[in-house]
N, CA, C and O atoms as CSV, one atom per row, in Angstrom:
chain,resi,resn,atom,element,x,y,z
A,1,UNK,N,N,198.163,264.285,80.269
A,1,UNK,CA,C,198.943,265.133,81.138
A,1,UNK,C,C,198.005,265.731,82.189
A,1,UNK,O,O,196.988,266.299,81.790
A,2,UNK,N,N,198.224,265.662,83.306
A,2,UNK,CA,C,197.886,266.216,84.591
A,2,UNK,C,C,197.799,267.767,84.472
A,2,UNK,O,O,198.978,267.930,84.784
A,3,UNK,N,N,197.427,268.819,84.305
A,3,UNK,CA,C,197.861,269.843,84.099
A,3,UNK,C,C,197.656,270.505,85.541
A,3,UNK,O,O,198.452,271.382,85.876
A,4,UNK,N,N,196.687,270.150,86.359
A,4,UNK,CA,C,196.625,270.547,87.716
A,4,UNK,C,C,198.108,270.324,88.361
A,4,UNK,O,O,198.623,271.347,88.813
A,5,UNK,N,N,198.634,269.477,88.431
A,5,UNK,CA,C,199.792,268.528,89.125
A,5,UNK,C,C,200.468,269.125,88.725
A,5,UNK,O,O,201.081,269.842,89.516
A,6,UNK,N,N,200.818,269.228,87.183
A,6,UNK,CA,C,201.933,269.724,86.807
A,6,UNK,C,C,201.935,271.525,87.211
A,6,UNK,O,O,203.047,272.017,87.404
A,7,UNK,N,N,200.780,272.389,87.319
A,7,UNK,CA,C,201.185,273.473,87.749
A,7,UNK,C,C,201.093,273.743,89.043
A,7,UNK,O,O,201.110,274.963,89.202
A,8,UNK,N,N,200.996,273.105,90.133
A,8,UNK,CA,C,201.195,272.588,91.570
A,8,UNK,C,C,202.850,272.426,91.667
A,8,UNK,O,O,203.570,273.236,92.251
A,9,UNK,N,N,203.358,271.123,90.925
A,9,UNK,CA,C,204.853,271.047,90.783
A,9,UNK,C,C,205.814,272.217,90.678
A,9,UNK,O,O,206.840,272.587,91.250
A,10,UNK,N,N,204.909,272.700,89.544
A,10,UNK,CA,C,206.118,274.066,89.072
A,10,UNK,C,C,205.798,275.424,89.606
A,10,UNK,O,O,206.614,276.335,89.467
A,11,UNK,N,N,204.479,275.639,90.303
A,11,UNK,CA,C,204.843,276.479,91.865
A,11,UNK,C,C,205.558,276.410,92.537
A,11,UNK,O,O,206.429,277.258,92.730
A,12,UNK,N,N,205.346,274.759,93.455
A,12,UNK,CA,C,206.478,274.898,93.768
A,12,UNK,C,C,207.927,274.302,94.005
A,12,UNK,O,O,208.435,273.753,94.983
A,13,UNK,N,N,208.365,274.590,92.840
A,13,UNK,CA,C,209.539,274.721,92.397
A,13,UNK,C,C,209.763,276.081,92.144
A,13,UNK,O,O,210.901,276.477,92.393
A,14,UNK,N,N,208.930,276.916,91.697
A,14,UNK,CA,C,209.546,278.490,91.534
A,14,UNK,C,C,209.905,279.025,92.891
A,14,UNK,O,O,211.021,279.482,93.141
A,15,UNK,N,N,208.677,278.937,93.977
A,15,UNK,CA,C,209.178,279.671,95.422
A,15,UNK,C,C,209.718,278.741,95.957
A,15,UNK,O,O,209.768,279.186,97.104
A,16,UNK,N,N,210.357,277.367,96.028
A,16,UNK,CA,C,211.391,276.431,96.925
A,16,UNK,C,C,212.720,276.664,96.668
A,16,UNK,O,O,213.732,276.530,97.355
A,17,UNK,N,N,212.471,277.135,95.259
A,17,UNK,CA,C,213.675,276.721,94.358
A,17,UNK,C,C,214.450,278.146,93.896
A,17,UNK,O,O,215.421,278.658,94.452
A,18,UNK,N,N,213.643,278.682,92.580
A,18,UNK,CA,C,214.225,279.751,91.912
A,18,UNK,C,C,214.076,281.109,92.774
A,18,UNK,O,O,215.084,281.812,92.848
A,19,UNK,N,N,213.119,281.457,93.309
A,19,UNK,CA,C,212.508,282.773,94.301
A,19,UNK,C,C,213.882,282.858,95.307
A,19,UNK,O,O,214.454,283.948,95.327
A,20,UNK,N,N,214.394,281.841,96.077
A,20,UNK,CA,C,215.295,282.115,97.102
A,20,UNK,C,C,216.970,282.262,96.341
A,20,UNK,O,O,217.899,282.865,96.878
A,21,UNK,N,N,217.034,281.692,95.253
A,21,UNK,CA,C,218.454,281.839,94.502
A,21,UNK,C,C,218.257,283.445,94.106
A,21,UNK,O,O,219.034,284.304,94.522
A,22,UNK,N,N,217.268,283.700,93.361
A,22,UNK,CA,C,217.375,285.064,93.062
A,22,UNK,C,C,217.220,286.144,93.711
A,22,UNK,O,O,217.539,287.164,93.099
A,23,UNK,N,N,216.774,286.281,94.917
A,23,UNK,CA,C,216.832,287.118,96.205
A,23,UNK,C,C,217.940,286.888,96.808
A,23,UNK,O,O,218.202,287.922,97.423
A,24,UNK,N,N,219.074,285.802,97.057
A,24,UNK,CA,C,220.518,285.732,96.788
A,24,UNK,C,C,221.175,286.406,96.072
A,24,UNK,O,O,222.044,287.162,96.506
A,25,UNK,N,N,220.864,286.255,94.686
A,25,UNK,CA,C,221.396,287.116,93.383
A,25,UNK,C,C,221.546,288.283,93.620
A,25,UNK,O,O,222.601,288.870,93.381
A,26,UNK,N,N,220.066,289.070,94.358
A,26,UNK,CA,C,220.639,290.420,93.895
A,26,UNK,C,C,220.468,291.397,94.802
A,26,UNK,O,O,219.857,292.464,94.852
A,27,UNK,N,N,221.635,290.331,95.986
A,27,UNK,CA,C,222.048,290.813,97.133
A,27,UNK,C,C,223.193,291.471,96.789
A,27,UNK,O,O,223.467,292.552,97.312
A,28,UNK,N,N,224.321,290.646,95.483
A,28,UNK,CA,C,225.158,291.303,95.541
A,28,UNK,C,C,225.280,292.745,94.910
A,28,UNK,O,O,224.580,293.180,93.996
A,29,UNK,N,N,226.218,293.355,95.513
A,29,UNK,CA,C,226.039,294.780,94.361
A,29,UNK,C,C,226.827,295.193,93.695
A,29,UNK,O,O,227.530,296.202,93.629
A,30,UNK,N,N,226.601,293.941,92.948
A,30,UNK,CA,C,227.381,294.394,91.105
A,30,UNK,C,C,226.615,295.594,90.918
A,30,UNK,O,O,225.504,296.026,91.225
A,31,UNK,N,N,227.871,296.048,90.155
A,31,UNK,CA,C,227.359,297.269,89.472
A,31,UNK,C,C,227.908,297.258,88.224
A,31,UNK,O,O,228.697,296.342,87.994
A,32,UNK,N,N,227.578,298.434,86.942
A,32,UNK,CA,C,228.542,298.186,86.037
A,32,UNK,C,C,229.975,298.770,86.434
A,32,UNK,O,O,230.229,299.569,87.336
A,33,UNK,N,N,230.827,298.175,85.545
A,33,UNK,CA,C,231.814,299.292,85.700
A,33,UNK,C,C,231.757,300.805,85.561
A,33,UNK,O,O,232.365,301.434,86.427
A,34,UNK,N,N,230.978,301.656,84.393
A,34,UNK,CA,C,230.567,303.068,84.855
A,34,UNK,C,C,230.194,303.297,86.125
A,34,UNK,O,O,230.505,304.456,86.401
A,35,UNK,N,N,229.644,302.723,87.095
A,35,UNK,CA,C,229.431,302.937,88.127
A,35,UNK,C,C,230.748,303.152,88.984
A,35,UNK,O,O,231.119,304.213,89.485
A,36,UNK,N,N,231.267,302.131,89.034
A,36,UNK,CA,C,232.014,301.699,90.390
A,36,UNK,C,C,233.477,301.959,89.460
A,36,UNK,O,O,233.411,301.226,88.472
A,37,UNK,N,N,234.533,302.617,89.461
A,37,UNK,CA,C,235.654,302.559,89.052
A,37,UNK,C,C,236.344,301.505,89.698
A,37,UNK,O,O,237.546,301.552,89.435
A,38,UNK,N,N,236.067,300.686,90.355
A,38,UNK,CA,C,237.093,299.913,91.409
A,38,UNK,C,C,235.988,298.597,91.469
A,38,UNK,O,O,235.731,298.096,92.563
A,39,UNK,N,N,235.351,298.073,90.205
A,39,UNK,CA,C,234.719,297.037,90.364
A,39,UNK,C,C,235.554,295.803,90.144
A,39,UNK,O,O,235.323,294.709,90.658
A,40,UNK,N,N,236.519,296.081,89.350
A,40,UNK,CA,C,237.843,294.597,89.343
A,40,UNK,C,C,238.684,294.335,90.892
A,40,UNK,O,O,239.313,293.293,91.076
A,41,UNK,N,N,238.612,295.221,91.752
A,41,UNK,CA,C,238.864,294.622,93.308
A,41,UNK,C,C,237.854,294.159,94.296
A,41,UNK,O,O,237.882,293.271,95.148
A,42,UNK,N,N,236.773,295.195,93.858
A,42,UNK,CA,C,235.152,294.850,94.822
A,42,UNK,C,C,235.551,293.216,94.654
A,42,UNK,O,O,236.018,292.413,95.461
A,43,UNK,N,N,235.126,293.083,93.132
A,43,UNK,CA,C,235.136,291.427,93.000
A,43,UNK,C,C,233.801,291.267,93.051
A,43,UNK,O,O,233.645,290.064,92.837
A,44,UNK,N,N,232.905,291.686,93.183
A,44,UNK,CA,C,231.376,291.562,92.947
A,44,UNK,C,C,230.953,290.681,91.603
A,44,UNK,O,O,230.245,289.678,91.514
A,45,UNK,N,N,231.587,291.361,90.701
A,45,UNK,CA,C,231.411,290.719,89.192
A,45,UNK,C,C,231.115,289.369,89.411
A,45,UNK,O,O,230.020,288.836,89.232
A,46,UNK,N,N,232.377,288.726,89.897
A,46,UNK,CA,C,232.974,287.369,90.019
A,46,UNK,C,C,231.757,286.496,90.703
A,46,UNK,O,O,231.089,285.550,90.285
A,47,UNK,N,N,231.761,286.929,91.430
A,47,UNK,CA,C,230.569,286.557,92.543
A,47,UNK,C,C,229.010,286.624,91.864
A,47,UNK,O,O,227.920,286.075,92.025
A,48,UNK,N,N,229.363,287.216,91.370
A,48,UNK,CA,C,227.682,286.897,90.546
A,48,UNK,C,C,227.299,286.075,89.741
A,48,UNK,O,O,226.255,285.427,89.661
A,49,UNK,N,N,228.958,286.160,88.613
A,49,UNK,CA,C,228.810,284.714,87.832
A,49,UNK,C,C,229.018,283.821,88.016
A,49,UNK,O,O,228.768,282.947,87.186
């Protein structure tokens, strides 16, 4: 096994890949429901999962 290569690969794959989905993620602003009484119309929930 390459281990150089392989942790080259899975750099980047974390910032091409996972880094920009999750700075997506937690754009939205779910909140819990204690928070937000009106989180079943926001619709945020939905959108996250």
């Amino acid at each position: 096994m390459d281990t150089v290569r392989l942790s080259n690969n899975v750099s980047r794959l974390w910032d091409d890949e996972v880094v920009p989905r999750l700075a997506e993620y937690i754009r939205i602003p779910n909140t819990s429901p204690m928070f937000d009484p009106d989180w079943e119309v926001h619709g945020h929930m939905g959108a996250a999962v």
